[in-house]
N, C-alpha and C positions, 0 to 999 in steps of 0.2 A: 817249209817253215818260213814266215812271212817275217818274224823280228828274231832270227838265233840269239841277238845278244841282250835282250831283253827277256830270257826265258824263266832264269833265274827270279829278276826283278819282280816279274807277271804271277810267280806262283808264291811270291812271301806275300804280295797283295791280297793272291788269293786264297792264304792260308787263314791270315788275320781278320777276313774278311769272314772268313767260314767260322774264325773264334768267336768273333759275336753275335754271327748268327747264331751259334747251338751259346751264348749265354750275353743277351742283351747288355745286360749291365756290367760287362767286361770292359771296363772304362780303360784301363790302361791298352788293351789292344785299340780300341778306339781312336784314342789317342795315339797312338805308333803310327797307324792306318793313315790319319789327317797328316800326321809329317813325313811321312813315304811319299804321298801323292801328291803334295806339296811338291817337293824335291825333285820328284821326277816332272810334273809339268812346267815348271820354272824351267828344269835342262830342257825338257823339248823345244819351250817357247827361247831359250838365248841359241839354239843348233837353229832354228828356224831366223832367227835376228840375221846370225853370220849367212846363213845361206842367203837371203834376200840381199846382202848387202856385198857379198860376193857377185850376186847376179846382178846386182847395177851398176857396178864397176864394171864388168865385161860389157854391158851396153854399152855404157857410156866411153868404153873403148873403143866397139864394134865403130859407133855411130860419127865419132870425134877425128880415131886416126886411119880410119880407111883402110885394114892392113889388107895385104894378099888374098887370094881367094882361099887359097889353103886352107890360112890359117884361121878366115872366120869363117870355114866350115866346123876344124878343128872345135873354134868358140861358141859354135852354136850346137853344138853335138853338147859341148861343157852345161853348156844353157838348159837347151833337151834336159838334162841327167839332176841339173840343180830342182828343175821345176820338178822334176818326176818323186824326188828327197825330200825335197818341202810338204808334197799331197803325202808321203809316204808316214813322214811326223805328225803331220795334221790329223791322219786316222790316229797314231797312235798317242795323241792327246784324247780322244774321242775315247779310247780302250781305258785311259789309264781315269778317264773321270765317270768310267763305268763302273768302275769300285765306288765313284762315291754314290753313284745312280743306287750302289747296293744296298749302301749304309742307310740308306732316305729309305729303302725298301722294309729293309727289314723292321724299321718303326712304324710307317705309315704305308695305307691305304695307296695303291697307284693309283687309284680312282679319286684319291684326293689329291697326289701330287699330280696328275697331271693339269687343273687347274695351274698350276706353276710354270706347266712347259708351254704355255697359247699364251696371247697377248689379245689382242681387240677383237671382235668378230673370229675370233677362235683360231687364228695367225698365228704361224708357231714365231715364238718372242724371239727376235736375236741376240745371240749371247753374247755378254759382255766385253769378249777380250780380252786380252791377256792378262795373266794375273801378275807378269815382270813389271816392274815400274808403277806397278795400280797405286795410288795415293792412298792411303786409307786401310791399306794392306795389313797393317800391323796392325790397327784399332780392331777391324777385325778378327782377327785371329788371337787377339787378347780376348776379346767376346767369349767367343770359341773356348778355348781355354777355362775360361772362368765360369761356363754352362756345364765344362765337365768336370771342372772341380768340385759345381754342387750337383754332381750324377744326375745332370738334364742330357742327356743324348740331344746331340745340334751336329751340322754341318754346314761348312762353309761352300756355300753357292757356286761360285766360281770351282770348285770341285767336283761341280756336278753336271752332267749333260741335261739335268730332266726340270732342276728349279734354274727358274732365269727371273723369279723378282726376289728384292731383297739382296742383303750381304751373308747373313749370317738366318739360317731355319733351324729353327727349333722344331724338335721331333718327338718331345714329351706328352704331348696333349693328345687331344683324339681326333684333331687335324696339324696338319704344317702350320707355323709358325713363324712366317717370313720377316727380315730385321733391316731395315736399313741402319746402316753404321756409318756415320757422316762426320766430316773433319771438323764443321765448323760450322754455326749459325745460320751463314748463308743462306739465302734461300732464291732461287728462279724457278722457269717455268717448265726445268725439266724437275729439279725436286717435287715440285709441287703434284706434279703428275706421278712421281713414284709412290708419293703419300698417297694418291687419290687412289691410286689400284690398290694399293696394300689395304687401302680402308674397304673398297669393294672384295676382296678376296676377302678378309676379316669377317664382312656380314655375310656375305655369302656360306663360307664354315658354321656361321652362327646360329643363320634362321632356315639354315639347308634346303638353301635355295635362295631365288630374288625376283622379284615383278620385271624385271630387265637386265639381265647377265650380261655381256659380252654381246647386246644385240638383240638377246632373246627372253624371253617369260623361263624359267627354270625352277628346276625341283629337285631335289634329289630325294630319291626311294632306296631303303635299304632293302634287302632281301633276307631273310633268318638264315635260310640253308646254309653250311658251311660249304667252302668251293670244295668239288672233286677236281683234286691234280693227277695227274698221271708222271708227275714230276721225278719221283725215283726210277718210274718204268722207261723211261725216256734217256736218264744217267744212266741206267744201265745198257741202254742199248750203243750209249755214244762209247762206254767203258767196252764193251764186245767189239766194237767195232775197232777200237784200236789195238786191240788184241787179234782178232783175226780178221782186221779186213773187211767184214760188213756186218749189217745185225736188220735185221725187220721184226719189230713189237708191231702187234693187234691190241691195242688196249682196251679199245670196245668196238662193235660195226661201227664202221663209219670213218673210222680212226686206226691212219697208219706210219707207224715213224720207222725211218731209214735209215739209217747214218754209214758212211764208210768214210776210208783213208781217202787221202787226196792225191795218193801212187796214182801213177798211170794207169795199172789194171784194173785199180780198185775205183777210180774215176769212173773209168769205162763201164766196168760192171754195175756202177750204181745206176746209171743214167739206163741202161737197160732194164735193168729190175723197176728201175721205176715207171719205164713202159708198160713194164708186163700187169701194172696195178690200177695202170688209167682207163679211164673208162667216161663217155660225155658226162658225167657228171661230174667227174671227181675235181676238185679244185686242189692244186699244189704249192706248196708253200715251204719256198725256197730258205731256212734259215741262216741268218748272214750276220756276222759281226760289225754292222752299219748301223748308223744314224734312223735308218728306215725301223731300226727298234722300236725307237720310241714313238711316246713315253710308256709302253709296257712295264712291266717288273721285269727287272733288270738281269741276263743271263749269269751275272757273275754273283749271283743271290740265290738263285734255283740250277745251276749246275756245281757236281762238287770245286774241288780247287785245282785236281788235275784235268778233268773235264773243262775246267773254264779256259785254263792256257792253252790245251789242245785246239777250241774251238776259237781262239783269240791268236791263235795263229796258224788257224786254218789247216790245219795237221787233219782232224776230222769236221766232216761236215754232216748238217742231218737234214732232211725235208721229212715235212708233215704236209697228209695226204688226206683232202676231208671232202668226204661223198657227199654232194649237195642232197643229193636222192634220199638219200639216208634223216639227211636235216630236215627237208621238208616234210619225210614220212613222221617223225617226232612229232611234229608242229599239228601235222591234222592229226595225231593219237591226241593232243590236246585240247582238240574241237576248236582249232585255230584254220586259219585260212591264208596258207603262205604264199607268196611271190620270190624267188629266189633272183635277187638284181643282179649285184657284182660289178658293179657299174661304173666302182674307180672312188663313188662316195658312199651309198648305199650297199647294203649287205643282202637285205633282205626286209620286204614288206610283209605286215602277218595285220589280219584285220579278224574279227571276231563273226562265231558263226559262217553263215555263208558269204558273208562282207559284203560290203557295202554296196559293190557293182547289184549284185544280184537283188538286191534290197529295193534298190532304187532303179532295177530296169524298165520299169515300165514308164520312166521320164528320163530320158535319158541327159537332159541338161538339169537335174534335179540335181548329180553331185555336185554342181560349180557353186551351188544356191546353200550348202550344207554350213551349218557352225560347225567350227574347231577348233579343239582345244592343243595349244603347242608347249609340248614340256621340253624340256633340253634336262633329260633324266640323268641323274648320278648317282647309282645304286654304292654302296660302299660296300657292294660282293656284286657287283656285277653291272657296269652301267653300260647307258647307251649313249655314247655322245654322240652331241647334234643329233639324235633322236626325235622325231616327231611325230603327235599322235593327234590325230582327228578324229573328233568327236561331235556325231548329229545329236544337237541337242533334244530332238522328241526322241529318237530312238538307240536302244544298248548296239551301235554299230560305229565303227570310226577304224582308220588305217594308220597303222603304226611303223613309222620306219627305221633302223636301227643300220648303225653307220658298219661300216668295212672296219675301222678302228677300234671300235670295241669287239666284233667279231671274232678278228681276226686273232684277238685275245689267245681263242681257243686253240693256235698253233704254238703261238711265240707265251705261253705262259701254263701250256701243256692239259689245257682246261679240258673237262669232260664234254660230251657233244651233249648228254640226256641232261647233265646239269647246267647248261646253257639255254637249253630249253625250258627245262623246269624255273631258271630263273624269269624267263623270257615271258612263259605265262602265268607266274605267281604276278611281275609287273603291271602286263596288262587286265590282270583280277583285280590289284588295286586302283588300275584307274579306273575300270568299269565301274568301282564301287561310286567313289566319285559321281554321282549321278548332276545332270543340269538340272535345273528349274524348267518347268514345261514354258515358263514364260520370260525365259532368260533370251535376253537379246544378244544375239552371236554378234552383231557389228557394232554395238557397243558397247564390250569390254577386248582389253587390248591382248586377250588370252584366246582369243579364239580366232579363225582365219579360215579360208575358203581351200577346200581340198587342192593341193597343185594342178597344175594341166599335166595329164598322162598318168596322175597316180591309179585313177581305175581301169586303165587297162593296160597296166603291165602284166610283161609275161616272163615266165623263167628264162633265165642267160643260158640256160642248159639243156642240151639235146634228149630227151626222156629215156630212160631207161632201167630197167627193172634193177633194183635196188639187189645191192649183196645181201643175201644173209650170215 
């Protein structure tokens, strides 16, 4: 157990957290919820104040009076232990503003807050800082306050791992809400630029999408299907597993969740059994109570309350196990044309028909010559970010790429593989729809662009092999 004395603390967060899940408009938990986490990140960040200031005094000891060899071994062992205490509070500042990552959840869209978690060119935003001594702290949380007095569900930013513009989000409407709450008239050139993003994130929600996003031509597609979770099948596997030690769910081919104790035997044995399940194709996915979350929906949203502090303090742990072989069989049932990347950006390339290669091989510098069309898609049931899809304007063929981050959705948010697919090609059906003008000029408008070098002949990350049934 990684925080014993914060167990207690972890699971009233997680209780309150789960009362307004099963009833949104439970305002009074709400509000308890906002001043727990308060409390508790103010103590992390004044424990984190004392230790930095602890540790510069012993520098400025070490450095100053020369002592004994001993003794600045002694000092530096102290050092060692300080630094190790400070990374230790620093995660669990990260845990305790994953309740609020939950609260953003359960009102909104992750497909729409995580517009909130990137900053320029799709840069994840650096967060603000401490919320001890913040200036402006109290206008704030007056805000705050007075959004749930008239029953508007908001939270305060700084509460949260996943929003990093604004002070104060509002979570009433059918996107985020972001507030700057500012002391005073003032204005320079970083205001100015707070205002500028809030107004580009504002029309962005508005006209769902923009001619220039963050860098790019964007769109956002919604998809009808409602998501397939496998969200309880998953709770119940982490729930068995602390009961006896290990659990393995098949929720569907393709798809295999693990979970065991983090005992020594039960260690051992997982890491085995999860041999006996790999296969070149299989991709594994290690789930971790880190930063590497985000911005997903939030585990302390879709795990119950005892499940969340077990896996928030690493008592149980689970990996999800997804058969590329399997993905790419879905993809051509859809009369699609996959490429499986894995590439650290990309997921996975899928182009229409027999794609594009084949279409165009009898010139073979004909793909460099192609219009295309580039969306930076944001499905609000299913997107692709940084997604990219090319499009020859005489003919129904173009390559579409779809990022590791939305992907990867399908582990850390317990998604279905067939309803990934199925979103995947409802997608590209509406952009086929989207037909060009046979007399549309690909280099003069600023939406279309020249196939990358290397996208037509890539090939699977992964060794072939006959697919489980």
């Amino acid at each position: 157990m990684r925080y014993p004395r914060e167990t207690l603390r972890l699971g009233m967060a997680a209780l309150l957290l789960h009362a307004i899940k099963e009833a949104p408009d439970n305002f009074k938990a709400l509000r308890e919820l906002h001043r727990m986490l308060l409390r508790q990140i103010v103590n992390c960040e004044r424990r984190i104040k004392r230790l930095k200031n602890a540790r510069q005094r012993i520098r400025s000891f070490l450095s100053s009076k020369r002592p004994a060899k001993a003794t600045a071994k002694k000092l530096k062992k102290v050092l060692q232990g300080i630094d190790g205490r400070v990374k230790d509070i620093h995660h669990l500042l990260f845990l305790w503003r994953c309740f609020g990552d939950g609260i953003a959840c359960i009102y909104q869209s992750t497909y729409s807050l995580k517009h909130l978690y990137f900053g320029a060119d799709y840069q994840v935003k650096s967060d603000p800082g401490f919320v001890l001594g913040k200036e402006g702290l109290i206008r704030e949380y007056r805000m705050l306050r007075k959004a749930l007095q008239l029953k508007l569900p908001a939270v305060l930013s700084d509460l949260t791992n996943i929003i990093r513009h604004g002070d104060v989000c509002l979570l009433a409407q059918a996107d985020p809400v972001p507030i700057e709450v500012k002391s005073s008239s003032n204005s320079n050139d970083r205001v100015r630029r707070q205002i500028e993003q809030l107004q580009v994130l504002h029309d962005f929600y508005t006209n769902d999408g923009a001619a220039s996003f963050r860098g790019l031509p964007s769109k956002r597609i919604a998809i009808e299907s409602p998501v397939v979770s496998y969200e309880r099948e998953f709770n119940e596997c982490m729930t068995s597993a602390h009961t006896n030690g290990m659990q393995i769910v098949f929720p569907e081919p393709g798809l295999t969740y693990i979970c065991a104790r983090t005992e020594g035997q039960w260690s051992s044995a997982m890491l085995k059994t999860v041999e006996t399940h790999l296969n070149g194709s299989t991709l594994c996915v290690a789930l971790t109570p880190d930063p590497t979350w985000l911005p997903h929906y939030s585990f302390t949203a879709s795990l119950s309350p005892a499940n969340t502090v077990s896996f928030m303090q690493e008592v149980v742990v689970g990996v999800v196990l997804i058969d590329l072989a399997i993905l790419k069989d879905l993809l051509i049932q859809k009369k699609l044309n996959p490429v499986i990347l894995m590439d650290g950006v990309h997921a996975l390339q899928v182009s229409w028909g027999f794609g594009v290669k084949d279409e165009m091989s009898s010139d073979p510098g004909a793909g460099h010559e192609m219009g295309c069309e580039q969306v930076s898609a944001d499905m609000a049931a299913g997107d692709v970010a940084d997604g990219i899809v090319n499009l020859h304007p005489f003919a129904d063929q173009g390559i579409f790429r779809a990022s590791e981050l939305h992907f990867l959705r399908t582990a850390t948010q317990f998604e279905s593989l067939n309803w990934f697919v199925d979103g995947l090609a409802s997608q590209m059906e509406m952009i086929k729809l989207e037909q060009l003008p046979a007399t549309a000029n690909p280099s003069g408008d600023e939406f279309y662009m020249e196939v990358p070098d290397g996208w037509l002949d890539a090939q699977d990350c992964y060794i072939s092999t006959p697919c489980k049934s």
